[in-house]
BAZAMAR-418228 format. One line per 3 residues: for each residue x, y, z of N, C-alpha, C. Coordinates in Angstrom, 2 decimals. Layout:
N
X,Y,Z,X,Y,Z,X,Y,Z; ...
***
This chain:
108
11.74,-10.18,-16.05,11.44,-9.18,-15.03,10.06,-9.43,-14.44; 10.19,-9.22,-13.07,8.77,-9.13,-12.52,8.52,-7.75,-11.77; 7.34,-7.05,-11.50,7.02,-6.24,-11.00,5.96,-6.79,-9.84
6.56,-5.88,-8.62,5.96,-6.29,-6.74,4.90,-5.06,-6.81; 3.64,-5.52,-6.47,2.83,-4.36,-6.38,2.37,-4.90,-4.88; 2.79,-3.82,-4.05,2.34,-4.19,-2.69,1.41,-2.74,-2.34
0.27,-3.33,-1.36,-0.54,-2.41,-0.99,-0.66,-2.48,0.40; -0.22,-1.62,1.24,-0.24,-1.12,2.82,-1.30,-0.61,3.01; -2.07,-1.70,4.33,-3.59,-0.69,4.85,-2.69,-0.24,6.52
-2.88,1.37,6.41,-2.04,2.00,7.73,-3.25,1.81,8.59; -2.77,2.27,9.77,-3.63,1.88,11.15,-4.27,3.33,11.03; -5.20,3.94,11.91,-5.66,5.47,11.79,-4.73,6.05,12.23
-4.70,7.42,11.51,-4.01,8.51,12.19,-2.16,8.14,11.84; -1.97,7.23,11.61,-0.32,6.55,11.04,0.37,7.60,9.69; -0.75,7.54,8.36,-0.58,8.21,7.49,0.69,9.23,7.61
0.86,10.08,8.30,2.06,11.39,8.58,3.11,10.60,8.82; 2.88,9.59,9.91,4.22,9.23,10.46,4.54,8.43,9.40; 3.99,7.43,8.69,4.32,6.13,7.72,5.23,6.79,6.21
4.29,7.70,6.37,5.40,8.81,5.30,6.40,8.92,5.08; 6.83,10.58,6.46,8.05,10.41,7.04,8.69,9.49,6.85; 8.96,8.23,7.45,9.83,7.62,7.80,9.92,6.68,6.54
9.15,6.50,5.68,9.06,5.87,4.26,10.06,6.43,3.51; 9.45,8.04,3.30,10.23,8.39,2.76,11.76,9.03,2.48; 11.50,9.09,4.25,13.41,9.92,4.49,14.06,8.43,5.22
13.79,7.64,5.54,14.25,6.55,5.56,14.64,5.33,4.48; 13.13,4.70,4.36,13.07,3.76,3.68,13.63,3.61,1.97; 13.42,4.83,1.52,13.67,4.73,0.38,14.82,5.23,0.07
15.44,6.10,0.90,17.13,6.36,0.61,17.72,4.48,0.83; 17.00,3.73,2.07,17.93,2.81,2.37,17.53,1.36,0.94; 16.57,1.71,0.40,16.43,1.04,-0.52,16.96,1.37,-1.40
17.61,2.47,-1.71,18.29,2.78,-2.80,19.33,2.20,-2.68; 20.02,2.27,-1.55,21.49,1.36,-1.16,21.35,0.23,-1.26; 20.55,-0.62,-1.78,20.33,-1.90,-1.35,20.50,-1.98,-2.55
19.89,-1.61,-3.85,19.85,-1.26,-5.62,18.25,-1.92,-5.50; 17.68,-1.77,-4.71,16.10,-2.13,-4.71,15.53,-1.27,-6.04; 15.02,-1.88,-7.08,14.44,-1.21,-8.19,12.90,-0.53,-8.10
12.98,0.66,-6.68,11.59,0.87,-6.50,10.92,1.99,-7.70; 10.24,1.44,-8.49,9.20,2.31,-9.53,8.19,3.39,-9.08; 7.41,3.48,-8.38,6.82,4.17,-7.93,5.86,3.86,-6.14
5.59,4.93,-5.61,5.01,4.62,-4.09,4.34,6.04,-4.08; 2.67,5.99,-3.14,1.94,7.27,-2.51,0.92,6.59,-2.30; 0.02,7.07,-1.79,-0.97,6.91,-1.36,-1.91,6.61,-2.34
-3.10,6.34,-2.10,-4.33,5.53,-2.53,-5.05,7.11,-3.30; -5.41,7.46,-3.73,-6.80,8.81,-4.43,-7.79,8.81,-4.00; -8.37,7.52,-3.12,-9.72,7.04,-2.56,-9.73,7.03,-0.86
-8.51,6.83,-0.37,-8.01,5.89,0.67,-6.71,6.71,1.28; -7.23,7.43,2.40,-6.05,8.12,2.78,-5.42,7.20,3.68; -5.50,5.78,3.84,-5.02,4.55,4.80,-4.33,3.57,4.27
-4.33,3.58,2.65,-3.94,2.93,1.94,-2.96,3.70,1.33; -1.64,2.95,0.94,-0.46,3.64,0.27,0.16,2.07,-0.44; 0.59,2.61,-1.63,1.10,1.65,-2.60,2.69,1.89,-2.50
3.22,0.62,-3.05,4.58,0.59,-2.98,5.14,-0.25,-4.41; 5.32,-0.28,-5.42,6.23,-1.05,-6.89,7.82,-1.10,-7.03; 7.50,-2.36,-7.09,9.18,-2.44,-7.24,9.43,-3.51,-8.29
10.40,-3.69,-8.89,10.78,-4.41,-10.27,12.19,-5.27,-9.38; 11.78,-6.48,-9.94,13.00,-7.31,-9.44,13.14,-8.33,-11.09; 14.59,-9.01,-10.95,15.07,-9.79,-12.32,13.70,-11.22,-12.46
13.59,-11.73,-10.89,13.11,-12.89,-10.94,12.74,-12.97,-9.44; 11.25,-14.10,-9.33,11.30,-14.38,-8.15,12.29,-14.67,-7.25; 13.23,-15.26,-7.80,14.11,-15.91,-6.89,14.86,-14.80,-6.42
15.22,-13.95,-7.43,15.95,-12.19,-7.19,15.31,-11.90,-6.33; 13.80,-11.66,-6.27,13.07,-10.94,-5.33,13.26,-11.24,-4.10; 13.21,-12.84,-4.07,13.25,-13.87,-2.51,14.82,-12.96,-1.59
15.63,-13.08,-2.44,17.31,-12.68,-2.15,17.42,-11.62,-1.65; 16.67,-10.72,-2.85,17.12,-9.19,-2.11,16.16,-8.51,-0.60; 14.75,-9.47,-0.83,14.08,-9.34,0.43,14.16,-9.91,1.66
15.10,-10.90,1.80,15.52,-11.31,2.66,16.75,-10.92,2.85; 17.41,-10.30,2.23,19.02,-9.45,3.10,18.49,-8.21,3.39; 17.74,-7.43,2.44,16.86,-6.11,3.09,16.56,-5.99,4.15
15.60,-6.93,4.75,14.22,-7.08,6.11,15.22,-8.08,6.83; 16.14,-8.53,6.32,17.08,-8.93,7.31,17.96,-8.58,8.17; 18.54,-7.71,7.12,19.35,-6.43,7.41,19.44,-5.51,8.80
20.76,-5.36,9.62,20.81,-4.37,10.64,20.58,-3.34,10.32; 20.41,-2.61,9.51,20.28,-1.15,9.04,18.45,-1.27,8.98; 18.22,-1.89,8.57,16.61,-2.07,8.35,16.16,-2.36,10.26
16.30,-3.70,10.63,16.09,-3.54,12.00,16.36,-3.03,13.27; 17.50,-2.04,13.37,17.79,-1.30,14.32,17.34,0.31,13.57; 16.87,0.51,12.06,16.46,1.62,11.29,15.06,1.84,11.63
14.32,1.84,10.36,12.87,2.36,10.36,12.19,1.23,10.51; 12.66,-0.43,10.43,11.50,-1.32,10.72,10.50,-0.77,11.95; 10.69,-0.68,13.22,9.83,-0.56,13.84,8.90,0.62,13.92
8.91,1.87,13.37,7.82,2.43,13.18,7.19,2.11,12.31; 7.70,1.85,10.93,7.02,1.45,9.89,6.07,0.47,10.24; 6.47,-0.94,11.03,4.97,-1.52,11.28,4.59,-1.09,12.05
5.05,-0.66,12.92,4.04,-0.11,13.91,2.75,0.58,13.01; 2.60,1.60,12.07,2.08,1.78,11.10,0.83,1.01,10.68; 1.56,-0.06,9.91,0.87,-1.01,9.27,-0.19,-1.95,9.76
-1.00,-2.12,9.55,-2.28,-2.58,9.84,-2.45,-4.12,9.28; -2.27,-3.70,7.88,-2.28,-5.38,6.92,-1.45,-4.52,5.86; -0.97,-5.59,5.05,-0.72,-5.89,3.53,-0.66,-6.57,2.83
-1.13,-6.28,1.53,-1.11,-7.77,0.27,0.00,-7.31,-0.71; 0.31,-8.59,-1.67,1.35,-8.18,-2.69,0.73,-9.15,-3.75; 1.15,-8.58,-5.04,0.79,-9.60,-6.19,2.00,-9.42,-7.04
2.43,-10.18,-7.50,3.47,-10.12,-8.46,3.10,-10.55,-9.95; 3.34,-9.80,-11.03,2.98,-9.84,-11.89,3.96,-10.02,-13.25; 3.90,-10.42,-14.18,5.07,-10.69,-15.45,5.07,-9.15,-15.68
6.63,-8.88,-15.77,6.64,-7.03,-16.04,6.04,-6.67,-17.89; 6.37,-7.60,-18.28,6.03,-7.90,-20.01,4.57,-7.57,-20.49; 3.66,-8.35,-19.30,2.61,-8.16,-19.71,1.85,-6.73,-18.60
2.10,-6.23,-18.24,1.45,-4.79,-17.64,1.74,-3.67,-19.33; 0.57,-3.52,-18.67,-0.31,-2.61,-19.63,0.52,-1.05,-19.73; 1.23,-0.53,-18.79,2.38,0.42,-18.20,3.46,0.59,-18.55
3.74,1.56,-19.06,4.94,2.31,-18.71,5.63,2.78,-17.73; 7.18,2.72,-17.54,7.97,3.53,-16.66,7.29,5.06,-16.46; 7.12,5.54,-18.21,6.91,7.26,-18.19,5.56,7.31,-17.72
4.45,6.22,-17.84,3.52,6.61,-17.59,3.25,6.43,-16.05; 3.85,6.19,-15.38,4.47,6.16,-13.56,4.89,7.97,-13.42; 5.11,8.49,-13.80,5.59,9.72,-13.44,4.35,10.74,-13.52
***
């Protein structure tokens, strides 16, 4: 297992809308997808910054399911275009799920 820790810097003033549509969109449609998203909100420091975790089997899993996702008609005629519109930058690091220091429970 690997775990996707991606971090979204929103554009100003985006925050409300990036939400919204994150959350009554994006993440119902990731659920359909069986996207293993762990946890997502905002930054404690950084009201521009919002985090996003997701658990995939393997890179190569990850490569697969992110490219039929963001490939996907439901994604590009859906919330892709506000969502970047949104987005400003983002980074991702992927990490061995084995070795994080974390819990599932301690995500809640």
């Amino acid at each position: 297992m690997i775990t996707e820790i991606r971090i979204y810097k929103l554009r100003e003033n985006t925050a409300s809308v990036f939400h919204k549509v994150f959350t009554e969109q994006s993440i119902p449609m990731m659920k359909r997808w069986n996207v293993n998203v762990l946890d997502y909100g905002f930054s404690l420091i950084d009201k521009n910054s919002f985090y996003l975790i997701r658990n995939y089997e393997s890179i190569d899993q990850r490569k697969e399911s992110q490219d039929a996702f963001y490939g996907s008609d439901e994604w590009i005629n859906g919330p892709e275009k506000q969502i970047m519109e949104c987005i400003e930058t983002y980074n991702t690091s992927i990490v061995d799920s084995k070795k994080l220091k974390i819990s599932k429970t301690d995500l809640k």
